[in-house]
Backbone as a chain_set.jsonl record, in Angstrom:
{"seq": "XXXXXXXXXXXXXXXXXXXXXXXXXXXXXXXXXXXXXXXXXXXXXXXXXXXXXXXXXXXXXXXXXXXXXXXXXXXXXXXXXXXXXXXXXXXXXXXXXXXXXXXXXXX", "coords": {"N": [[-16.882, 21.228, 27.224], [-14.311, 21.888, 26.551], [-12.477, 20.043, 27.619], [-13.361, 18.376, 25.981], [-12.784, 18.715, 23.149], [-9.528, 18.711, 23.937], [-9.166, 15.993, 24.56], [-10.563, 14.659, 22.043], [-7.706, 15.764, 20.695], [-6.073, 14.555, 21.793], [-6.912, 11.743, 20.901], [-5.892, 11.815, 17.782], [-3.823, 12.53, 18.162], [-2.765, 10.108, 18.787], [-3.706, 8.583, 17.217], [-2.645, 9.387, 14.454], [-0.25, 8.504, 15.56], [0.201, 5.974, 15.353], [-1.042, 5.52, 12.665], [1.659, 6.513, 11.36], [3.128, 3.75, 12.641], [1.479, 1.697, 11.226], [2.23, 2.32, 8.642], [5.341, 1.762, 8.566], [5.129, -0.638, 9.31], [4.196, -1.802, 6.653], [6.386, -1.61, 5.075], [7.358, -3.919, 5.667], [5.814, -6.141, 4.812], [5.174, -8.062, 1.657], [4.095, -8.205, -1.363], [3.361, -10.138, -4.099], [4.019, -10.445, -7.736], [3.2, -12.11, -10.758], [3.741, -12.859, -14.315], [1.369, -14.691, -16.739], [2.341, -16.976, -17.375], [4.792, -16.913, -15.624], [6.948, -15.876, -16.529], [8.036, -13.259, -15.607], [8.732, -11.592, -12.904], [7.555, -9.727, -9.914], [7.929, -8.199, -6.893], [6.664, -6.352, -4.6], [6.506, -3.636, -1.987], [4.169, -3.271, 0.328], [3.794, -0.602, 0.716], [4.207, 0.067, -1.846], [6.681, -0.425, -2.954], [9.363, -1.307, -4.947], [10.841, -3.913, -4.707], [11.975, -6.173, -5.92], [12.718, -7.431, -8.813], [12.423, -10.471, -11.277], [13.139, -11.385, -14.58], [12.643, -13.867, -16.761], [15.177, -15.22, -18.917], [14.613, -15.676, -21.454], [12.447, -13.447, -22.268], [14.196, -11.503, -22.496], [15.18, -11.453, -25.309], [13.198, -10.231, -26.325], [12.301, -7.123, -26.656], [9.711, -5.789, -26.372], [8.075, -7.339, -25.968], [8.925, -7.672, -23.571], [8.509, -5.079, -22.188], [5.744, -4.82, -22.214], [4.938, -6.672, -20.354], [5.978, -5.967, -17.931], [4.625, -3.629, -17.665], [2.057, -4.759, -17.573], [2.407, -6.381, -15.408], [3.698, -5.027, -13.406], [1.713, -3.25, -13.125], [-0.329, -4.83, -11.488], [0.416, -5.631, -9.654], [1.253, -3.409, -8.167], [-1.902, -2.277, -7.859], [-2.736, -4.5, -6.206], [-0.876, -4.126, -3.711], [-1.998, -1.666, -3.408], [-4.237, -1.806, -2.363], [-4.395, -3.273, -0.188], [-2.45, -1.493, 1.241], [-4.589, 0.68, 1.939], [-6.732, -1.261, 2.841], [-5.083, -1.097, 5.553], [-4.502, 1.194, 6.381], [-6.751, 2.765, 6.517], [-9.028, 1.276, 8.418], [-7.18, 1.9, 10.681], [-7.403, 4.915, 10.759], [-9.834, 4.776, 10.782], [-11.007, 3.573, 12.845], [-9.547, 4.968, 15.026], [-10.62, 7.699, 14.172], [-12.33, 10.462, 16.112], [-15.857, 11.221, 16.088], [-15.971, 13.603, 14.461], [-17.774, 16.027, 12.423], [-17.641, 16.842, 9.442], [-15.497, 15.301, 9.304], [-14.956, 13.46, 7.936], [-13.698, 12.52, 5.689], [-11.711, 10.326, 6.231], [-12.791, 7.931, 6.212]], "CA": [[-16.592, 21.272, 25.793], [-12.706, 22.121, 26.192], [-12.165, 18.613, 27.785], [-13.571, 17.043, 24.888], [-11.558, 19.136, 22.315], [-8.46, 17.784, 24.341], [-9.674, 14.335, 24.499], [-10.349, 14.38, 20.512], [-6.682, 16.407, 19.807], [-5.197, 13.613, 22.25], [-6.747, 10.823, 20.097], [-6.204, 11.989, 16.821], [-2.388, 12.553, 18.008], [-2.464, 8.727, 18.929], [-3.88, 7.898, 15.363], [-1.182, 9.891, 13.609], [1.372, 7.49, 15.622], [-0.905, 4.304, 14.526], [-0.536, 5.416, 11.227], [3.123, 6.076, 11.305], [3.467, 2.175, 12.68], [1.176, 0.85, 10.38], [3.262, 2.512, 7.268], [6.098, 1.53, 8.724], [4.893, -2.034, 9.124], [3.618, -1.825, 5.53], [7.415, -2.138, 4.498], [7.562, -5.087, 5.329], [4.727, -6.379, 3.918], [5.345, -7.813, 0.462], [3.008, -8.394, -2.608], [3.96, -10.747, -5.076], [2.883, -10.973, -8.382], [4.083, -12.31, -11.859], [2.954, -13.107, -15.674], [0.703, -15.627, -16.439], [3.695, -17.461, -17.801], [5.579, -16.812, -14.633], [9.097, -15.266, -16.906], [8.397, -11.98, -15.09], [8.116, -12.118, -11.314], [8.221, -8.623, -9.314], [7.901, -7.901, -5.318], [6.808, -4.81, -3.786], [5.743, -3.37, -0.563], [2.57, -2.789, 0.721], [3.892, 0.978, 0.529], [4.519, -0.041, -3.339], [8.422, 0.53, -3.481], [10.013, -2.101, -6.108], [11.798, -4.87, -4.297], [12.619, -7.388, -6.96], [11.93, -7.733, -10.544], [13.087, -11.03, -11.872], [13.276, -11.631, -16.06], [13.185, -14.421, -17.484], [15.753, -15.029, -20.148], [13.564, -15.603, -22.953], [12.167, -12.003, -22.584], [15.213, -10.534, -22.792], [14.974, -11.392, -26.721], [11.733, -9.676, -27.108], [12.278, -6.039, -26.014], [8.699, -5.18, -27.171], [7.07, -7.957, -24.911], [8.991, -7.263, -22.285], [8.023, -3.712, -21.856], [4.219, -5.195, -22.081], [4.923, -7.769, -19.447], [6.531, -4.911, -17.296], [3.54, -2.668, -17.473], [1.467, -5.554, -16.773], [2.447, -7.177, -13.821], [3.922, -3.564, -12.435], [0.376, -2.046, -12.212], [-1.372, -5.236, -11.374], [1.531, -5.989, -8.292], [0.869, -1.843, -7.193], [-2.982, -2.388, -7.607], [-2.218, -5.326, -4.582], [-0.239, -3.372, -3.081], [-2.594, -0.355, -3.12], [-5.85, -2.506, -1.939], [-3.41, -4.042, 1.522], [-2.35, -0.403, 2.38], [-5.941, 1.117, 2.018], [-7.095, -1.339, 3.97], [-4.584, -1.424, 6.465], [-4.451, 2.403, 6.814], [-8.372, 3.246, 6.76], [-8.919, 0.27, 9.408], [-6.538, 2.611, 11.379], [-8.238, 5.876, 10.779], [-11.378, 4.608, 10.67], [-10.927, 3.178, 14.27], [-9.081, 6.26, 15.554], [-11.253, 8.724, 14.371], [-13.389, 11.161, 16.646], [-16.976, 11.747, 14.963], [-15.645, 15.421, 13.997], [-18.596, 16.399, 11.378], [-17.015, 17.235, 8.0], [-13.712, 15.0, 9.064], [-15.693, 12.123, 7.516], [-12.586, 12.32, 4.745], [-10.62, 9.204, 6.301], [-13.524, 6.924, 6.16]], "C": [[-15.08, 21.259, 25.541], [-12.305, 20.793, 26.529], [-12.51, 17.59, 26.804], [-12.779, 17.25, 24.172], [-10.449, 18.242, 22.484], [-8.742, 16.31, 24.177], [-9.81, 14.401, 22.953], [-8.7, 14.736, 20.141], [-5.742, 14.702, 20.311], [-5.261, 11.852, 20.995], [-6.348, 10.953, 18.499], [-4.463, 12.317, 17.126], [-2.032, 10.948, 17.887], [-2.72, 8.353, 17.517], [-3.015, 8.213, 14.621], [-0.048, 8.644, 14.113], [1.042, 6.001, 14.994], [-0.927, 4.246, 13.198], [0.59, 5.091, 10.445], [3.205, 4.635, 11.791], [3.178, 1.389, 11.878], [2.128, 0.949, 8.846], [4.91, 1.886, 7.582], [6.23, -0.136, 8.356], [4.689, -2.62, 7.682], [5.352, -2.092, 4.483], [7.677, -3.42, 4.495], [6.281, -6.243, 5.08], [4.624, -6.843, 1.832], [4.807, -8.482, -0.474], [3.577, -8.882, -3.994], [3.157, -10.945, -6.58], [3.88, -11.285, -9.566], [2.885, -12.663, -13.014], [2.338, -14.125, -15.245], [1.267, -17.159, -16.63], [4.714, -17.906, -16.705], [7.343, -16.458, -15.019], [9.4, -14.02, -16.436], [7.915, -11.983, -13.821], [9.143, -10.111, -10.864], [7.528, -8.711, -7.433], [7.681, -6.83, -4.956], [6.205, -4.885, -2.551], [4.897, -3.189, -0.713], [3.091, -0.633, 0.637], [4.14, 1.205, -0.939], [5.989, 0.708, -3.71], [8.174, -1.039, -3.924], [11.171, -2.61, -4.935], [12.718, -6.024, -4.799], [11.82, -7.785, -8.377], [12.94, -8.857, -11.131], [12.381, -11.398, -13.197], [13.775, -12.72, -16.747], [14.005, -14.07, -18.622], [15.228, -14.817, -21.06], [13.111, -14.277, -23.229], [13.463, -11.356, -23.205], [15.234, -10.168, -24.279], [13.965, -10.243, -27.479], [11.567, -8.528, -26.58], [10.605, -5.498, -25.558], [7.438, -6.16, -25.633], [7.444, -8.228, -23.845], [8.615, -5.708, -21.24], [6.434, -4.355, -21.631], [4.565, -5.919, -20.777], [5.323, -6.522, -18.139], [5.632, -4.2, -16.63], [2.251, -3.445, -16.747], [1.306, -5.804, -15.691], [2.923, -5.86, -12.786], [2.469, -3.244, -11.414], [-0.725, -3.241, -11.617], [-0.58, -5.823, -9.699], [0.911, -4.208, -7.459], [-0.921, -2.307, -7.106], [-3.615, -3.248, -5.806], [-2.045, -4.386, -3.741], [-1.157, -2.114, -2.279], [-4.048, -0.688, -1.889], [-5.197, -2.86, -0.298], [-3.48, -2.552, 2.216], [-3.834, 0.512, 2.536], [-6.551, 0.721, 2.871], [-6.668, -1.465, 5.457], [-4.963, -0.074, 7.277], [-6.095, 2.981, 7.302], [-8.495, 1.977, 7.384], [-8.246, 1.33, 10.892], [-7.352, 3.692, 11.847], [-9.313, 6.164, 10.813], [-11.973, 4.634, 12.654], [-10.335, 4.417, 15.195], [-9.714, 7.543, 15.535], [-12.362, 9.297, 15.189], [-14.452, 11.378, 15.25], [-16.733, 12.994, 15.198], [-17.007, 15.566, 12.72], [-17.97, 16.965, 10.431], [-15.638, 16.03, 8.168], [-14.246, 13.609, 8.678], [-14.597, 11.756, 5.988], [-11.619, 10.947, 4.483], [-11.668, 7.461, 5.82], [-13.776, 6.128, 4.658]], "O": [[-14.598, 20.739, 24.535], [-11.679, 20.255, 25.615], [-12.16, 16.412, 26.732], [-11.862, 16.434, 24.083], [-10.193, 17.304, 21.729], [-8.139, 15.709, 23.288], [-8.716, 14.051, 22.509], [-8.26, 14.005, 19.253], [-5.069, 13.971, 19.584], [-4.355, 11.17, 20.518], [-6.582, 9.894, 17.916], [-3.803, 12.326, 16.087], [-1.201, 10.53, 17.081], [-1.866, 7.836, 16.798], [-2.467, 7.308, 13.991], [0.737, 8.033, 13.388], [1.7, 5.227, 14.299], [-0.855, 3.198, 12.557], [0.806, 4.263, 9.56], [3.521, 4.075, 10.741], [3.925, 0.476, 11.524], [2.567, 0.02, 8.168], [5.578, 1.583, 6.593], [6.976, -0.724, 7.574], [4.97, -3.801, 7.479], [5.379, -2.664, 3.393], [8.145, -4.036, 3.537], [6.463, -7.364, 5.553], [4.144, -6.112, 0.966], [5.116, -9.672, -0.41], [4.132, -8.158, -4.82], [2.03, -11.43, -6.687], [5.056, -10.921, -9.551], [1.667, -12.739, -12.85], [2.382, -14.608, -14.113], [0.79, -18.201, -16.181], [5.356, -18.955, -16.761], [8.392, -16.602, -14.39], [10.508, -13.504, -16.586], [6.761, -12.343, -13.586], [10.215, -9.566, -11.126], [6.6, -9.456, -7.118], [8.67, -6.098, -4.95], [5.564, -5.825, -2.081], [4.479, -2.886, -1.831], [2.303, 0.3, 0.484], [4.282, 2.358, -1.347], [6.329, 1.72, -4.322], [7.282, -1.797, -3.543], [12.073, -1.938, -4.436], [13.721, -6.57, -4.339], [10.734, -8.252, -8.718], [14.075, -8.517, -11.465], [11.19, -11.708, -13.145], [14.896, -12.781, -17.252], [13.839, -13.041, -19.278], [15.307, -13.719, -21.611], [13.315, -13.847, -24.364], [13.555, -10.802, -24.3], [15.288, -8.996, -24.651], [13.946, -9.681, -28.574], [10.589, -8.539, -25.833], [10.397, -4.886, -24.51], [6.567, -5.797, -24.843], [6.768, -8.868, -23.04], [8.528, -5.492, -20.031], [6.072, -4.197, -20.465], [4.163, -5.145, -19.909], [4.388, -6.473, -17.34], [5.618, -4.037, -15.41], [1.608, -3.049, -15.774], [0.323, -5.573, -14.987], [2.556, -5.756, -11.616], [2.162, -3.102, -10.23], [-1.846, -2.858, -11.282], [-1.234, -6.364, -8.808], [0.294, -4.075, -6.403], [-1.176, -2.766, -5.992], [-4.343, -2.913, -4.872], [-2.939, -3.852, -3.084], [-1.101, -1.731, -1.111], [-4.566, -0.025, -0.99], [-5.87, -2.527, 0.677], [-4.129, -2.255, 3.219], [-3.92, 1.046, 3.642], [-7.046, 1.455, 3.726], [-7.414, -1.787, 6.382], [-5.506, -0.043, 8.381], [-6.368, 3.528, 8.371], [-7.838, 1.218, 6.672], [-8.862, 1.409, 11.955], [-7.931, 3.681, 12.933], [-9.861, 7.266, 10.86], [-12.778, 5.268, 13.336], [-10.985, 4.652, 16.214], [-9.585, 8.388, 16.421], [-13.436, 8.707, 15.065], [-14.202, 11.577, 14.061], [-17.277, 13.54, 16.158], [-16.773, 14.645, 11.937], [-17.636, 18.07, 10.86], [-14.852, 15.901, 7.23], [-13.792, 12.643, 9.292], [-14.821, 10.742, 5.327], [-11.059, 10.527, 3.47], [-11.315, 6.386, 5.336], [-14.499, 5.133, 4.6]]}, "num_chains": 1, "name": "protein.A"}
């Protein structure tokens, strides 16, 4: 029974580092998205940091529908974003995990 313990703590240390690589990797990883228009174009990571937000001119005029356009393409670029590292990370943890009974959390 104690040799298994060890044998689960050992893999479940390896998955922690598999995680850390994959997040790491997840920087560079980047999710493009823009209006339907294409005058607002943004970039983020798969970890959803803000890499590039370009604005068309024309917005600039229209404070009102650039804040809309903003909110738009923001949460629909993180939504991406969110769906890549989910499955990158649970893929990870899924594959790494010992059947622990209750640790059915990562799945």
């Amino acid at each position: 029974m104690f040799g298994d313990l060890m044998g689960m703590m050992g893999k479940l240390k390896e998955t922690q580092q598999k995680i850390e690589e994959t997040k790491k990797r997840l920087d560079s990883v980047l999710i493009d998205e823009q209006s339907n228009d294409g005058l607002l174009k943004v970039t983020l990571t798969a970890n959803r940091t803000v890499k590039s937000i370009e604005i068309d001119d024309s917005l600039l005029e229209d404070k009102e529908q650039l804040e809309d356009y903003l909110v738009l393409v923001m949460n629909k670029a993180i939504q991406k974003a969110t769906a890549v590292n989910e499955a990158e990370l649970g893929a990870v943890a899924k594959d790494g995990m010992p059947n622990i009974p209750g640790m059915d959390m990562f799945k």
